[in-house]
C-alpha positions as CSV (number, residue, x, y, z in Angstrom):
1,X,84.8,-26.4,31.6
2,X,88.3,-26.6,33.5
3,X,88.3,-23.3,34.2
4,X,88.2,-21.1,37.3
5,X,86.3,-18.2,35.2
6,X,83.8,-18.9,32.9
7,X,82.9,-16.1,30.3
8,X,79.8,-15.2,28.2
9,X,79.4,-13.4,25.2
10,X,75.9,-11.6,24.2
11,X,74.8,-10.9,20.8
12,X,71.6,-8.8,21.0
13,X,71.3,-5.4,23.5
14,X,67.8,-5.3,23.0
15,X,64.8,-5.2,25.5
16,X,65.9,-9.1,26.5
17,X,69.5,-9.0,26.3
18,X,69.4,-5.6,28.6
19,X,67.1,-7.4,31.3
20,X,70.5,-10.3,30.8
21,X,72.8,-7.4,31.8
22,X,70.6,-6.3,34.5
23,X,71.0,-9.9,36.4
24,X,74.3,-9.8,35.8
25,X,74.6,-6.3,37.5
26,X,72.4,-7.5,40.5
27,X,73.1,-11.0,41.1
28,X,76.2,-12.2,39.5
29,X,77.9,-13.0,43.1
30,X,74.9,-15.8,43.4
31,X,75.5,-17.0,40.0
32,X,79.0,-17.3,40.6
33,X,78.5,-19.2,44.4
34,X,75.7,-21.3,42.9
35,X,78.3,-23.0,39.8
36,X,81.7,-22.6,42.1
37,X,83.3,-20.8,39.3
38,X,83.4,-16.7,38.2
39,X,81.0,-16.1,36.1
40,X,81.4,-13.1,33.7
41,X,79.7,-11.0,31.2
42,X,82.7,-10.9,28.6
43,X,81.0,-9.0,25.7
44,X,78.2,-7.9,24.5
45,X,77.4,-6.6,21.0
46,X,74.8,-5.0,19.5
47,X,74.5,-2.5,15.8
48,X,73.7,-0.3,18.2
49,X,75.7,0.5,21.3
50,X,74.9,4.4,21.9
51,X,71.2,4.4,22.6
52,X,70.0,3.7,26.4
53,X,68.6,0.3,27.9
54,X,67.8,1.8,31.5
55,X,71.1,-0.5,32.9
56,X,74.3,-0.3,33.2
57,X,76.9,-1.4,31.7
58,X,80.5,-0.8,31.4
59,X,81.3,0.8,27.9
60,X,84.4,-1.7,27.8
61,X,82.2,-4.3,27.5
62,X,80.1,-2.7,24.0
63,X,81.1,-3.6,20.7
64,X,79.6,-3.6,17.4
65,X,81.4,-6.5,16.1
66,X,80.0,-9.6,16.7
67,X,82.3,-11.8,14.6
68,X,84.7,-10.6,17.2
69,X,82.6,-12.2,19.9
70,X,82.0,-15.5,18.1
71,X,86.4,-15.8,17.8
72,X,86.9,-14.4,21.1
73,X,89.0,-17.7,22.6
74,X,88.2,-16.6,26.2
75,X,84.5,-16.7,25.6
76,X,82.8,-19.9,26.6
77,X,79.3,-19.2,25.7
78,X,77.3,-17.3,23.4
79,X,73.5,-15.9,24.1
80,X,72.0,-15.4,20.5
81,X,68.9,-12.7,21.3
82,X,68.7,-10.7,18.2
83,X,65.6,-13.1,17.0
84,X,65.0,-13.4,13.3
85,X,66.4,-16.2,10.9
86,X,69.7,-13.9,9.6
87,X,72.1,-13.2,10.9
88,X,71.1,-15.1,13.9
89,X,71.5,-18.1,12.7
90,X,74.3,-17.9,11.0
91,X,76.0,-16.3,14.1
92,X,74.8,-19.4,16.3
93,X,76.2,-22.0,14.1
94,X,79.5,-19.8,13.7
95,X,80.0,-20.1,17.6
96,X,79.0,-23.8,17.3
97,X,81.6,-24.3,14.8
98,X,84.2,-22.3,17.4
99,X,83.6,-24.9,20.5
100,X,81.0,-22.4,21.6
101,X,77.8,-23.8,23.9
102,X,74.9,-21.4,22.6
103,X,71.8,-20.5,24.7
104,X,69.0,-18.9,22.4
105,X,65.3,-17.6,23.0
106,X,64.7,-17.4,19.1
107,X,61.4,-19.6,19.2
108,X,61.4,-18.8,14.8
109,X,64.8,-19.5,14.3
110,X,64.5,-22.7,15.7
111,X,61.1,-23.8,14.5
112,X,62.1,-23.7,11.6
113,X,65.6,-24.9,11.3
114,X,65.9,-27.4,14.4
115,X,67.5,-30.2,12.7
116,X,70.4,-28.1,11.4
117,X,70.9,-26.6,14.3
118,X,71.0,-29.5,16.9
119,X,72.9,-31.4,14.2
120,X,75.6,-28.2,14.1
121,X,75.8,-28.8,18.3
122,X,76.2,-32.5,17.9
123,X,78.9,-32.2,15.4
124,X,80.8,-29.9,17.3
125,X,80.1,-31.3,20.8
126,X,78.6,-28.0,22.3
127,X,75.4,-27.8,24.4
128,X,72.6,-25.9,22.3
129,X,70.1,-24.1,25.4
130,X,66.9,-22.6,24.9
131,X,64.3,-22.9,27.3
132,X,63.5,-19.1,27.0
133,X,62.2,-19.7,23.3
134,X,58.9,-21.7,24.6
135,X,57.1,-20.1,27.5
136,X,59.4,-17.2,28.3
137,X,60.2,-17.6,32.2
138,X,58.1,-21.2,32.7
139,X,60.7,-23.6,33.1
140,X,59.2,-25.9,30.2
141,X,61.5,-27.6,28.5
142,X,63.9,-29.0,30.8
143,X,61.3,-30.7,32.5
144,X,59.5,-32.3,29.4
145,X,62.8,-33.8,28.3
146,X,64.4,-34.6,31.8
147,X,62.6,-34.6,34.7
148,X,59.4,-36.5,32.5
149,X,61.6,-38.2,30.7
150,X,60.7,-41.7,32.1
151,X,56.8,-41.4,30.6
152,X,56.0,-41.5,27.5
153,X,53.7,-38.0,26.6
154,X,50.2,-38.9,25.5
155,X,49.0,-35.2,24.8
156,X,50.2,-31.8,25.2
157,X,48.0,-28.6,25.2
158,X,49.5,-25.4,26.0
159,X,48.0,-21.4,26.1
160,X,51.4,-20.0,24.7
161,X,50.4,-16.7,23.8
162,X,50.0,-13.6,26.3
163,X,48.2,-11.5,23.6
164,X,46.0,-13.2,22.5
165,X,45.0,-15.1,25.8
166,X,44.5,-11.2,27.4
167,X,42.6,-10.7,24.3
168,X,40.3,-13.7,25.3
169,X,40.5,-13.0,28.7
170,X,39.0,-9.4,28.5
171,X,36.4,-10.7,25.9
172,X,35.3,-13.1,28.4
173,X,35.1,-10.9,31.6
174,X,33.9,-7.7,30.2
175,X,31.7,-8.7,26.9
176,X,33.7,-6.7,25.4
177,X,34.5,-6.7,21.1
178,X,37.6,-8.1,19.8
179,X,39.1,-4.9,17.8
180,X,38.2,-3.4,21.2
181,X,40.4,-5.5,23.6
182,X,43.0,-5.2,20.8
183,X,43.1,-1.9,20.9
184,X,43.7,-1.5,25.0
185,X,46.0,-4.4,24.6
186,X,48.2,-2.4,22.3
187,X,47.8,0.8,24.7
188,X,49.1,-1.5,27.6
189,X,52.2,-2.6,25.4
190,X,51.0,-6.5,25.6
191,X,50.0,-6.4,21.5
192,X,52.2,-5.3,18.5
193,X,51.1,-2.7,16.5
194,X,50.8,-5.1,13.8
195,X,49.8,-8.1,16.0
196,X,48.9,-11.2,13.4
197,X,51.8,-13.1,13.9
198,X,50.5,-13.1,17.7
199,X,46.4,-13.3,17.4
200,X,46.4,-15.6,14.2
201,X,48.0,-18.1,16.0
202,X,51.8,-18.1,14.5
203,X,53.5,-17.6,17.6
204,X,52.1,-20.5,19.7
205,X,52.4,-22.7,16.5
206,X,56.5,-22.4,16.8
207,X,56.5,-23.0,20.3
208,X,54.1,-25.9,19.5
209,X,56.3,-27.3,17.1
210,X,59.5,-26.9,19.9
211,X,57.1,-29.1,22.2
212,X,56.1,-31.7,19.7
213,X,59.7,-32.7,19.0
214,X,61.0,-33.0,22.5
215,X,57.6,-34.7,23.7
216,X,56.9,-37.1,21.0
217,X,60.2,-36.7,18.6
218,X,59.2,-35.6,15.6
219,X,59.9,-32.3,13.7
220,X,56.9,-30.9,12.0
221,X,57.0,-27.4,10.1
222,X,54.2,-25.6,10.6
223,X,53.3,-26.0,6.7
224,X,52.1,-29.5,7.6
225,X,49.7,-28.7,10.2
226,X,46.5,-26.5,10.6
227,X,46.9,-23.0,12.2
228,X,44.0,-20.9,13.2
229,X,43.7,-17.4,15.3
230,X,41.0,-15.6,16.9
231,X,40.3,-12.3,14.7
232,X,36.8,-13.7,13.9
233,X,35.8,-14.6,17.4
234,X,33.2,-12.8,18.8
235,X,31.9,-11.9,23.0
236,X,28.0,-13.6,22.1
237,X,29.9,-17.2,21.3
238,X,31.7,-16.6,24.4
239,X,29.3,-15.7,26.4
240,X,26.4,-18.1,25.6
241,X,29.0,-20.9,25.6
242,X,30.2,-19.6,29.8
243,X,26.8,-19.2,30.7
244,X,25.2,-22.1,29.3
245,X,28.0,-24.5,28.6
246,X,30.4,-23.9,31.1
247,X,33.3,-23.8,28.8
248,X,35.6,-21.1,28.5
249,X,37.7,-20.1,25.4
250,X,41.4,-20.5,24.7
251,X,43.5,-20.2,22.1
252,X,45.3,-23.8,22.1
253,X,48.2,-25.4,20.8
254,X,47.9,-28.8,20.9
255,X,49.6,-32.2,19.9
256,X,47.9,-35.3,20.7
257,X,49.0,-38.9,20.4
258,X,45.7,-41.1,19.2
259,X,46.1,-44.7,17.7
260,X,45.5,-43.4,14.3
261,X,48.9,-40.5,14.6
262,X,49.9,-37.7,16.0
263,X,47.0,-34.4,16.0
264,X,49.4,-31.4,15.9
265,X,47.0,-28.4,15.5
266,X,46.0,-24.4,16.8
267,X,42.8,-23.0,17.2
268,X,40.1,-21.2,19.6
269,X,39.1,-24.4,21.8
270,X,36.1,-24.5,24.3
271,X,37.2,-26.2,27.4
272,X,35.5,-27.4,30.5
273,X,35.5,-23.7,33.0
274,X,36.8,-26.5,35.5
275,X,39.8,-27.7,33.5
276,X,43.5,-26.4,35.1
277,X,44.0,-24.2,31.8
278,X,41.0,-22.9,32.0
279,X,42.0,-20.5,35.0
280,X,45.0,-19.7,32.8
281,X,43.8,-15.5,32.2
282,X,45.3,-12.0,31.0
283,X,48.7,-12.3,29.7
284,X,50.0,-15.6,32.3
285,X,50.6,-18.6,30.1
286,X,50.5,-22.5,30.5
287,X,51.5,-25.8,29.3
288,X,49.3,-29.1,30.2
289,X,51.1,-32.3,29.2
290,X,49.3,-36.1,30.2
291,X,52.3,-38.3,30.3
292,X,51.6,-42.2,30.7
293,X,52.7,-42.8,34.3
294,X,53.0,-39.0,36.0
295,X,49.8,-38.3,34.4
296,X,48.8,-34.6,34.2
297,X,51.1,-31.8,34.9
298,X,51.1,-28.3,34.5
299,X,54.1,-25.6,33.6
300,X,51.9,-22.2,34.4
301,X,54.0,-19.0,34.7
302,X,54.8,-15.6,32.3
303,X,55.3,-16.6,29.2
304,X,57.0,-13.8,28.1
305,X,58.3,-10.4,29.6
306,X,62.1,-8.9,29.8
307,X,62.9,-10.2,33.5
308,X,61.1,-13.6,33.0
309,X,63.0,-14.6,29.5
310,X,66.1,-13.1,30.8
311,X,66.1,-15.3,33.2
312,X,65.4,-18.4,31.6
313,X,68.2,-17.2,29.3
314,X,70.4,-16.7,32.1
315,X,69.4,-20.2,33.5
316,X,70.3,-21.8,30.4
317,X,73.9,-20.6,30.9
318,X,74.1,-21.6,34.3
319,X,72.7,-25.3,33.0
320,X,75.4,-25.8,30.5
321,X,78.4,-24.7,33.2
322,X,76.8,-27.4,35.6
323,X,76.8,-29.9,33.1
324,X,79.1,-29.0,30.4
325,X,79.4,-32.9,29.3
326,X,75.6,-33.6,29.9
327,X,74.3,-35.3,26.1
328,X,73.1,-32.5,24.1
329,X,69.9,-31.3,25.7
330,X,67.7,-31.2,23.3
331,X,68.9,-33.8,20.6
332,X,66.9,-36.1,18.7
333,X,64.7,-38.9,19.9
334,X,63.3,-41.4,17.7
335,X,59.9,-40.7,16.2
336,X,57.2,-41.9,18.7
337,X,54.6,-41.4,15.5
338,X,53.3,-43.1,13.0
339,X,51.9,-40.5,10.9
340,X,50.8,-37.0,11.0
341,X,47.2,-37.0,10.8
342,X,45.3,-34.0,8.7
343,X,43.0,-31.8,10.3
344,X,40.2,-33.3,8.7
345,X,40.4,-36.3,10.2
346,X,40.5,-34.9,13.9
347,X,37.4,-36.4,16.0
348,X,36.0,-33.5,18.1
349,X,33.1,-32.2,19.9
350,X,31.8,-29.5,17.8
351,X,30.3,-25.4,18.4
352,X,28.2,-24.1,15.6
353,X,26.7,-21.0,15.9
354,X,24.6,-19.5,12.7
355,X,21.8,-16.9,12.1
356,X,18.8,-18.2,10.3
357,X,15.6,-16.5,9.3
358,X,12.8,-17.4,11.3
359,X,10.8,-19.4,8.8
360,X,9.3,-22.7,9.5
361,X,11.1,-26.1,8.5
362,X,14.6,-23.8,8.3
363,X,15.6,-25.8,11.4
364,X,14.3,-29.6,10.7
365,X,16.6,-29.0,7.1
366,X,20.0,-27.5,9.3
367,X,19.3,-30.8,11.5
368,X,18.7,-33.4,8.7
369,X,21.7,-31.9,7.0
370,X,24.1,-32.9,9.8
371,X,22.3,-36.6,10.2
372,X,23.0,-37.2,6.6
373,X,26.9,-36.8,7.6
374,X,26.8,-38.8,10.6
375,X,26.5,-36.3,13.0
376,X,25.0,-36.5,16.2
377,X,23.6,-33.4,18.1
378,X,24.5,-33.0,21.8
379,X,22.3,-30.0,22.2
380,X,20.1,-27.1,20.3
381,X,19.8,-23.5,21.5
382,X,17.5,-21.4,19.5
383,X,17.7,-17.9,21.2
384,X,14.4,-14.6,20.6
385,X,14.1,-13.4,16.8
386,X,16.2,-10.2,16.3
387,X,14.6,-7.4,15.4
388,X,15.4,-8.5,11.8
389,X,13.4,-11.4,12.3
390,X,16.6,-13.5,12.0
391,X,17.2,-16.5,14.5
392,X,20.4,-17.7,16.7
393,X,20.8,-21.0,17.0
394,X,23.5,-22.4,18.7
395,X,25.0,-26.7,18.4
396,X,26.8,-28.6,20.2
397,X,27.6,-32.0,18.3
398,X,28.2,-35.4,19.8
399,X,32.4,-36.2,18.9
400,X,32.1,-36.5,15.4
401,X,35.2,-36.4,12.4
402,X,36.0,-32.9,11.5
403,X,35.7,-33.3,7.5
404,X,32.2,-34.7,8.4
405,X,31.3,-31.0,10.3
406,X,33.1,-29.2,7.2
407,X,30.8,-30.8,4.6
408,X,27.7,-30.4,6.7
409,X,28.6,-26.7,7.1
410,X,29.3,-26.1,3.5
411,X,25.7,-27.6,2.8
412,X,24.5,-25.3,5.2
413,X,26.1,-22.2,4.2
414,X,24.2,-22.6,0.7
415,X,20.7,-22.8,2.5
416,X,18.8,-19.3,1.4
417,X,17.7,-19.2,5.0
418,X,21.0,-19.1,6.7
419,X,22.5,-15.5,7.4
420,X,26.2,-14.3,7.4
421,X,29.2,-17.4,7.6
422,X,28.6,-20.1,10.3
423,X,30.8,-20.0,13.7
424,X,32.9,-23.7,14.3
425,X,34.7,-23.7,17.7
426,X,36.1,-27.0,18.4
427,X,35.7,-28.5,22.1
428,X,38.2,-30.1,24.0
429,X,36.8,-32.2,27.2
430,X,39.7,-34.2,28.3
């Protein structure tokens, strides 16, 4: 940018976009001395310009009409934060199509239409930004495609979801019920009022799929690859498994490079209580990535937040006026995989936990059951009768293939003995 100013236009005055405004009103002298140029907040626009954010802002600046942003000539970049597919993304690749570098936190937007989007950028030789859409203010992305960019990523695991990991957190440390913790997580503002999108897992699958394209270069929709939450956990599992086990539980995204293709999945995952993520509590979020000569490294920060995505947001902008003619960011990479492999074929150390009757022979059948399928048991638990005279019995299999667990469970499931649905909690011990 041969400029002496540089100007940016905002499109979204919401919780985010207000926390952008409010580092602009504090620290845009150090922006400014950090790039050598002025930078300014040009415009920002918003449906709604009446209501107050708690900053200020010079009513000059407001305007309703964003189309007036996006063909504003003196406007160099354009922050996209009013999340959603529409208008959003029709308004990003509008400013593309203007000469316009765009810096986006909209982790939906681009899950799902990456390849349009960084195709849009290339077309129109603009930088496309958005480390705020994985990990809120962990500086994720920019390090995975840059400063690791000389190894070749083997696996990344990442706890990418504040709500739910409080969720698990509070289950963990208090023994506390799942719709209880939910509750008090709403009260406290860290769980929507409708939270699925959050607690079954959606969320940290988009992020996921951000990740898997910029470690191992290939673009999977979430249709393609297994996607599991943590409604139906419960505080015995966790406990017993802490206690006796020494494995705490996370809700992981993962994405895995084995010999056989590329494991992209998300799911509750026992992990060793002396594993880096395992530390990882409350709200704080973290990303784990093995390449082949750094090794392990870990991105551990808030993963989400007003100030901490603003200013990964506001980062972004600054990136783009240091190195305006850098290669597109966060363009395509040839495919490091060979295949996508199905969740059945996973191999994985296994948690079952299931209420029989107490009867005799009920466990030599559960155990000749899983032999029959190839599975090898690491451990039995079999806790006091309850008062119903019904028995818990906790597993932990040898690695084993997924499918073969899922049969042996659905054999087990039809026993008369065996009470209520069987718990499966994969392990992860790398």
């Amino acid at each position: 940018m041969d400029k002496n100013e540089i100007n940016i236009g905002l499109i979204g005055f919401g919780t985010i976009g207000a926390g952008v405004v409010e580092i602009f009103n504090k620290n845009q002298d150090i922006l400014s001395q950090k790039v050598g140029k002025q930078v300014n907040l040009k415009k920002v626009a918003d449906i709604d310009i009446t209501t107050d954010r708690g900053v200020k802002i010079d009513s000059e600046l407001l305007t309703t009409d964003a189309n007036g942003v996006l063909e504003n000539d003196d406007i160099d970049i354009i922050v996209e934060l009013i999340g959603g597919y529409e208008p959003a993304r029709t308004f990003i690749l509008k400013a593309m199509e203007n000469g316009k570098h765009v810096v986006s936190a909209n982790k939906a937007l681009i899950a799902k239409h990456w390849e349009e989007l960084i195709a849009t950028a290339n077309e129109n030789n603009v930088r496309f930004n958005f480390e705020a859409s994985v990990g809120g203010g962990i500086p994720l992305l920019q390090p995975i495609n840059e400063s690791l960019a000389a190894n070749r990523f083997e696996a990344i695991y990442g706890i990418m979801n504040g709500t739910a990991n409080y969720i698990l957190t509070k289950m963990s440390s208090k023994g506390s019920k799942f719709n209880d913790v939910l509750k008090v997580a709403q009260e406290k503002g860290y769980a929507e009022a409708d939270p699925t999108f959050d607690i079954e897992g959606h969320d940290t699958a988009q992020k996921l799929i951000i990740l898997t394209k910029l470690a191992f270069g290939e673009y999977v929709p979430q249709e393609n690859f297994y996607v599991e939450g943590i409604s139906q956990i419960n505080p015995e599992d966790i406990e017993f498994a802490l206690k006796e086990l020494n494995y705490v539980l996370k809700l992981l995204g993962i994405a895995k490079k084995t010999q056989d293709g590329l494991e992209i999945r998300v799911h509750p995952t026992f992990i060793p209580k002396d594993h880096l993520l395992a530390s990882v509590n409350n709200v704080y979020n973290a990303v784990y990535a093995v390449g082949d000569f750094v090794g392990p490294v870990m991105l551990y920060g808030q993963g989400a937040g007003r100030m901490a995505t603003a200013s990964a947001v506001v980062g972004d902008c600054l990136d783009i006026i240091f190195n305006e003619s850098k290669k597109i960011s966060y363009g395509p990479i040839k495919s490091q995989i060979n295949k996508i492999k199905d969740i059945g074929d996973i191999i994985s150390k296994y948690y079952i936990s299931l209420n029989v009757l107490d009867k005799p022979g009920v466990l030599q059948t559960i155990t000749k059951i899983l032999e029959e399928n190839g599975i090898s048991i690491e451990s039995i638990t079999q806790k006091t009768s309850l008062e119903n005279k019904e028995v818990p019995i906790i597993i932990v299999s040898h690695e084993t293939k997924e499918d073969n667990i899922k049969q042996s469970i659905a054999k087990i499931n039809d026993l008369n003995n065996v009470k209520d649905d069987i718990k499966l909690i994969r392990i992860l011990e790398d």
